[in-house]
GUPA-131565 format. One record per residue: x, y, z of N, C-alpha, C, O in turn; residue in one letter. Coordinates in steps of 0.1 Angstrom, whole numbers, padded with zeros to 4 digits, always signed. Layout:
REM residues N
XYZXYZXYZXYZA/...
REM end
This chain:
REM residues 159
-0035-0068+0460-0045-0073+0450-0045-0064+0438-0045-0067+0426X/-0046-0052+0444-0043-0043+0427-0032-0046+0418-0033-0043+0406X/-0023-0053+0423-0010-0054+0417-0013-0064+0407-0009-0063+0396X/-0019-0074+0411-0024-0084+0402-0033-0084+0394-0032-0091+0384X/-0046-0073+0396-0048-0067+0380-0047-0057+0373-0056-0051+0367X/-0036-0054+0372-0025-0045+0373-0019-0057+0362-0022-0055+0350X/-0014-0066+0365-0005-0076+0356-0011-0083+0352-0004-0092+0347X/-0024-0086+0351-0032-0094+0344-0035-0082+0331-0037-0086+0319X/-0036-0067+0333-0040-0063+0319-0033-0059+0313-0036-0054+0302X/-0020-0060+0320-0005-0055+0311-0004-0069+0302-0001-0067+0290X/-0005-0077+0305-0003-0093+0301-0017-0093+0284-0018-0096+0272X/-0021-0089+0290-0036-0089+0280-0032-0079+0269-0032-0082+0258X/-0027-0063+0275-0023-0056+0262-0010-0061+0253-0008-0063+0241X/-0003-0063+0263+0007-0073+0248+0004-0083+0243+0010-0086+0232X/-0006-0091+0247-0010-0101+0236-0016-0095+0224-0013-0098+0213X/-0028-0085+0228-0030-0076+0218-0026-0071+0207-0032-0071+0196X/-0014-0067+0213-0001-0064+0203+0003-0072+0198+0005-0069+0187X/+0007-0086+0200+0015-0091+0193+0004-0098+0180+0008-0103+0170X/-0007-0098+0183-0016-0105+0173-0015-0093+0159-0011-0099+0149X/-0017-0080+0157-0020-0073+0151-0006-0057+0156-0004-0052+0167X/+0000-0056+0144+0013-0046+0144+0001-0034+0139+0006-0027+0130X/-0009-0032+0141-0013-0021+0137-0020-0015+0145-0022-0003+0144X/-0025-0025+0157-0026-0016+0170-0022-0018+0184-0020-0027+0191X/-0022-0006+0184-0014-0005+0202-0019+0003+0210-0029+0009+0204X/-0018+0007+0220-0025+0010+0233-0028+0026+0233-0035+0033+0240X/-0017+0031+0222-0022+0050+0217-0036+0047+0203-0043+0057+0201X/-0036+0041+0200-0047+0040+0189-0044+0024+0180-0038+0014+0182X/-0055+0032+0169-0055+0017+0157-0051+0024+0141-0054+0036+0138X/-0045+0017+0134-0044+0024+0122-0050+0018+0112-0046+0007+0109X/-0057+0021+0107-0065+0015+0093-0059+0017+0079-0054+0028+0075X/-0060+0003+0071-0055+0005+0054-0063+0008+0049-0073+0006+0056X/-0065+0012+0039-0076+0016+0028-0069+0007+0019-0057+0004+0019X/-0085+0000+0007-0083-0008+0003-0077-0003-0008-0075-0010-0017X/-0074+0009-0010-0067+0013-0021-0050+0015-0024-0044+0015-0035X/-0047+0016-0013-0033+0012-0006-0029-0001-0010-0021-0002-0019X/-0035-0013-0004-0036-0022-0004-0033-0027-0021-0022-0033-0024X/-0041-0024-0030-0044-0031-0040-0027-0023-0053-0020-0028-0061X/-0029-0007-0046-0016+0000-0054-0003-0011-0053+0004-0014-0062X/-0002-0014-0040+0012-0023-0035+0008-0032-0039+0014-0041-0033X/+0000-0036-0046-0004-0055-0050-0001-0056-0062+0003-0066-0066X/-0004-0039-0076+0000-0038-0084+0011-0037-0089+0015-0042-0100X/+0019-0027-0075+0030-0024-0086+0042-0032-0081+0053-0029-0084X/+0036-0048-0069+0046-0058-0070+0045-0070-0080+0053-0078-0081X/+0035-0070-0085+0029-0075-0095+0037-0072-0109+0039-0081-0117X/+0041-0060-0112+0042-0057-0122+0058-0055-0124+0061-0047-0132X/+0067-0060-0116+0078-0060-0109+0087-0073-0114+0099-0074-0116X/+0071-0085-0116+0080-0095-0118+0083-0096-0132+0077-0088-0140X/+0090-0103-0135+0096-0107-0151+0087-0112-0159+0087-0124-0155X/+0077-0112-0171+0074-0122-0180+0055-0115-0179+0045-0118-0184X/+0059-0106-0170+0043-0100-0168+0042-0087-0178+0050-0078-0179X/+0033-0090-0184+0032-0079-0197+0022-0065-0187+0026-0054-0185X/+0010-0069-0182+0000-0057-0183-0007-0067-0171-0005-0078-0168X/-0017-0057-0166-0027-0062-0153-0036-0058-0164-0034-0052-0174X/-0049-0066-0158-0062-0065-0161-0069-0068-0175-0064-0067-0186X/-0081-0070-0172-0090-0075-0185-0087-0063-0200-0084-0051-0200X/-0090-0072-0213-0090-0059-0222-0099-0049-0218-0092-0040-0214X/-0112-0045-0215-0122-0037-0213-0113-0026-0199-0112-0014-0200X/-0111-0031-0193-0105-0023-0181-0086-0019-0182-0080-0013-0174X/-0083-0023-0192-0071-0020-0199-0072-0004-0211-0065+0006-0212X/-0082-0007-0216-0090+0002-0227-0093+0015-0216-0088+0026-0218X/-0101+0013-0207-0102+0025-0199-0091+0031-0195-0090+0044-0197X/-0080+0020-0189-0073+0031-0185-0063+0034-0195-0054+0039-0190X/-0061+0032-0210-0053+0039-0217-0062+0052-0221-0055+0063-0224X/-0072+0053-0221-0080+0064-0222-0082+0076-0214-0085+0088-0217X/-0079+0068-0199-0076+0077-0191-0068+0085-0191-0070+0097-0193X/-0053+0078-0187-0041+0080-0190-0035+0092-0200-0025+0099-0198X/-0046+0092-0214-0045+0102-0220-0051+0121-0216-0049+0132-0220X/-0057+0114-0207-0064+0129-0202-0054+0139-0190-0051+0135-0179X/-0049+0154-0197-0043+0157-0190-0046+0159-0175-0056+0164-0172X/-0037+0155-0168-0036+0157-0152-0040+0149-0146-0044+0152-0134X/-0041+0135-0149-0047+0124-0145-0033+0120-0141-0023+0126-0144X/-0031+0105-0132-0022+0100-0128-0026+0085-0133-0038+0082-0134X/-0013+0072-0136-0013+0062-0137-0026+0054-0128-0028+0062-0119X/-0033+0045-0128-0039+0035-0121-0032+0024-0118-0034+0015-0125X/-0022+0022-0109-0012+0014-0100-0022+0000-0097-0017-0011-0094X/-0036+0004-0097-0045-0008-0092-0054-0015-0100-0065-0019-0097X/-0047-0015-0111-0059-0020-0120-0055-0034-0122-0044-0037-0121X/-0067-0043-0124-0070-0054-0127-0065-0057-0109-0060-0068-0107X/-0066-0051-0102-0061-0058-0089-0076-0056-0081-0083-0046-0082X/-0078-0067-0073-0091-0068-0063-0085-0069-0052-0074-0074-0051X/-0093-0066-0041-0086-0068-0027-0100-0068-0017-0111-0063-0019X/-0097-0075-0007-0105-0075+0007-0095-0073+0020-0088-0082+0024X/-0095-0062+0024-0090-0058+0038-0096-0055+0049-0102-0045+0050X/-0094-0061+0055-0097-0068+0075-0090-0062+0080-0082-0058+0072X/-0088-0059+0093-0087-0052+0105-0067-0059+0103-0056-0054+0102X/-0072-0072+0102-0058-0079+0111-0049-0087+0091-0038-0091+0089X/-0061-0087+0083-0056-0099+0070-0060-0091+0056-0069-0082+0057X/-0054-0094+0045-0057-0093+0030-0057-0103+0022-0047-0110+0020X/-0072-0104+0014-0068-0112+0004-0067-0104-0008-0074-0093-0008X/-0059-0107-0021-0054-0101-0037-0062-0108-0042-0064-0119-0036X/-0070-0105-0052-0070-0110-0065-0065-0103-0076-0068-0091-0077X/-0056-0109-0088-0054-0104-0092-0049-0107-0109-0041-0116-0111X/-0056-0099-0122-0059-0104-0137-0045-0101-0144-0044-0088-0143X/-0036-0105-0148-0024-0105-0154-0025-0107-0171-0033-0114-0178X/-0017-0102-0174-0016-0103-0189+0002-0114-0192+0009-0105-0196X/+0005-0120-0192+0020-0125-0193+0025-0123-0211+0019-0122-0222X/+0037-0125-0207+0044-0126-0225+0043-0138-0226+0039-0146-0218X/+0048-0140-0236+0046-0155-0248+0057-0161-0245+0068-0156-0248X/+0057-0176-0238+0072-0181-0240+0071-0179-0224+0081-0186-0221X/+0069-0177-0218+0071-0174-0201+0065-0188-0191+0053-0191-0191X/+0071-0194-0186+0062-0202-0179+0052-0198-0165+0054-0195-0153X/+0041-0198-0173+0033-0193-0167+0031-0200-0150+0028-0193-0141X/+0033-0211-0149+0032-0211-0135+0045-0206-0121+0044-0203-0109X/+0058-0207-0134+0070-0202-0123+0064-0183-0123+0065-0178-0112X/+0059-0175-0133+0050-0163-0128+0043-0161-0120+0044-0152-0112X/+0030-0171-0122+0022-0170-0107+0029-0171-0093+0028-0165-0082X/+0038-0182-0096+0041-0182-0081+0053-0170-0078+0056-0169-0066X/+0058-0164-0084+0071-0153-0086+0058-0141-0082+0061-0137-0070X/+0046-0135-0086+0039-0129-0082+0034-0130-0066+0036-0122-0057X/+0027-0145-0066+0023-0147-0052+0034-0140-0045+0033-0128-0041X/+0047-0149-0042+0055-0144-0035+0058-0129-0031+0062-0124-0020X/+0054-0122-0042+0064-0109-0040+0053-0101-0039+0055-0090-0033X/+0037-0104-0044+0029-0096-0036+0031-0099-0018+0034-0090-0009X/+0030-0110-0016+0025-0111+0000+0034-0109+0009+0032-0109+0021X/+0052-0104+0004+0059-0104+0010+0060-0086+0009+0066-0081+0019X/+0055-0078+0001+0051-0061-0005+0043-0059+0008+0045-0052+0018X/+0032-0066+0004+0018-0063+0010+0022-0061+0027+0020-0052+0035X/+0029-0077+0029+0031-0075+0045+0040-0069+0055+0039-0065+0067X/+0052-0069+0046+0064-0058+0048+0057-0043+0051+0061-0038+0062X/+0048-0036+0042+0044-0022+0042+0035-0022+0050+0036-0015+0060X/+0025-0029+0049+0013-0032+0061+0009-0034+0073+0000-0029+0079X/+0019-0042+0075+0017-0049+0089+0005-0062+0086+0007-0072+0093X/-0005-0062+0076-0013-0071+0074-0012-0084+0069-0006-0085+0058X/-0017-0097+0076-0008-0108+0069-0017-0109+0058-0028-0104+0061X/-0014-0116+0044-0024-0121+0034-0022-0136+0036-0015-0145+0038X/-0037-0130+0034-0043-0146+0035-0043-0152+0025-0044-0164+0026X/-0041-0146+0009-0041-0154+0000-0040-0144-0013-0043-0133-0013X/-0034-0151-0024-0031-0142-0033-0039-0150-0049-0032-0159-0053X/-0050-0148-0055-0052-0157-0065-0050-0149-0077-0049-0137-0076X/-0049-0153-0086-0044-0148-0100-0046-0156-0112-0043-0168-0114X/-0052-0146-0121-0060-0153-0133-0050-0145-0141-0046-0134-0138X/-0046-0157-0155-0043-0151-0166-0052-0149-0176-0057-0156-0184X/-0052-0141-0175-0064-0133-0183-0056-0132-0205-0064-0131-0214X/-0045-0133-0207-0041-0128-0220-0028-0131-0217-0023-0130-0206X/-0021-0138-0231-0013-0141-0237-0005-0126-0245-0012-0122-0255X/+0006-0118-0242+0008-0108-0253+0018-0115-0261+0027-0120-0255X/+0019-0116-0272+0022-0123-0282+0038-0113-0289+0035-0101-0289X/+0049-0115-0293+0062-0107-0290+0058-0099-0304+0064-0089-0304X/+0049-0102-0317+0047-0094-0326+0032-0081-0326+0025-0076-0335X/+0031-0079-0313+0020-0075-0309+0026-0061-0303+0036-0058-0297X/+0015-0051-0308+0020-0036-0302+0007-0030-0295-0004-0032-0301X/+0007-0025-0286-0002-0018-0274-0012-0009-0286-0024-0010-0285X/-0007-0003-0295-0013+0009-0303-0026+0000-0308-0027-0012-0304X/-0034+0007-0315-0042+0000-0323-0044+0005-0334-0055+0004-0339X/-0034+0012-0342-0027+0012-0354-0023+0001-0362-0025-0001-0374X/-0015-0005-0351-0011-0022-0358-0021-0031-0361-0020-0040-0370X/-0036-0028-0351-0041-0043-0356-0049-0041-0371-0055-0050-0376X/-0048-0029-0377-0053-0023-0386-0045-0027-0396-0051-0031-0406X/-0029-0027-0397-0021-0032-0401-0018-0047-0403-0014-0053-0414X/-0019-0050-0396-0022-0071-0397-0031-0070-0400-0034-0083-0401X/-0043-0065-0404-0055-0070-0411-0051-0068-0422-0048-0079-0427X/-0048-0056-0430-0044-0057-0440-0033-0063-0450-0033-0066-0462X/-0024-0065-0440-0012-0077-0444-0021-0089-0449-0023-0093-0460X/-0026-0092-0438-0040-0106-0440-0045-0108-0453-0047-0118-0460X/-0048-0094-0453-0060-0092-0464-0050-0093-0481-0056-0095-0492X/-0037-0091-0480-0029-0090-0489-0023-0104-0495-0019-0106-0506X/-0022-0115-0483-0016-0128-0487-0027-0134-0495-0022-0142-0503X/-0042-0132-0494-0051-0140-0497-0050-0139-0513-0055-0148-0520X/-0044-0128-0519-0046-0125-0532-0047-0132-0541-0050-0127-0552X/
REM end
């Protein structure tokens, strides 16, 4: 009779396993959602026709950051995430170039986050949503030098 539960909980721990690649019978391993969201950025930013993540306001921060010595890139910006034991969902704010079809990008993103995310994780995603937040336009420069400069061009045709 021991033998039989004996193989009823050997039977039980690999099901265990096979639900979830992150735990097994020596322990459990946990993602941090910051993990998570780094790999969501920088497969995001991977695909073609993708200018910049995130809103102007949180784009502003981090060029500001960025400038401060000894700081490092933000790999996670404009990226949101919810991580579960066993699932992740992305959200995430995209900037694209002009001329790009924006839907063959979303779906070029979807893909290559959830296949990033699940490859490194072990975690499946459950869903990847994404807002275009901004159009960058091909006569358009990051500085804000320039927009000071097209005002005044502006200001010069009216004459």
């Amino acid at each position: 009779m021991s033998e039989q539960s004996g193989t009823s909980s050997t039977s039980t721990s690999s099901t265990s396993k096979s639900h979830s690649a992150l735990d097994s019978a020596q322990g459990m391993t946990t993602i941090a959602d910051t993990v998570v969201s780094t790999i969501a950025g920088l497969a995001t930013k991977e695909i073609q026709g993708v200018h910049g993540l995130g809103s102007g306001a949180s784009r502003t921060v981090g060029a500001l950051r960025d400038r401060i010595p000894g700081t490092h890139p933000n790999y996670s910006q404009g990226v949101g995430v919810e991580v579960g034991e066993k699932q992740a969902a992305v959200d995430v704010s995209v900037i694209v170039e002009y001329g790009v079809a924006i839907a063959d990008v979303a779906s070029a993103i979807r893909q290559n986050v959830i296949s990033s995310v699940e490859r490194m994780t072990g975690l499946e995603v459950s869903e990847v949503n994404i807002t275009v937040v901004d159009i960058h336009l091909p006569d358009e420069d990051d500085s804000g030098d320039s927009g000071g400069k097209d005002s005044s061009q502006q200001g010069s045709r009216v004459q």
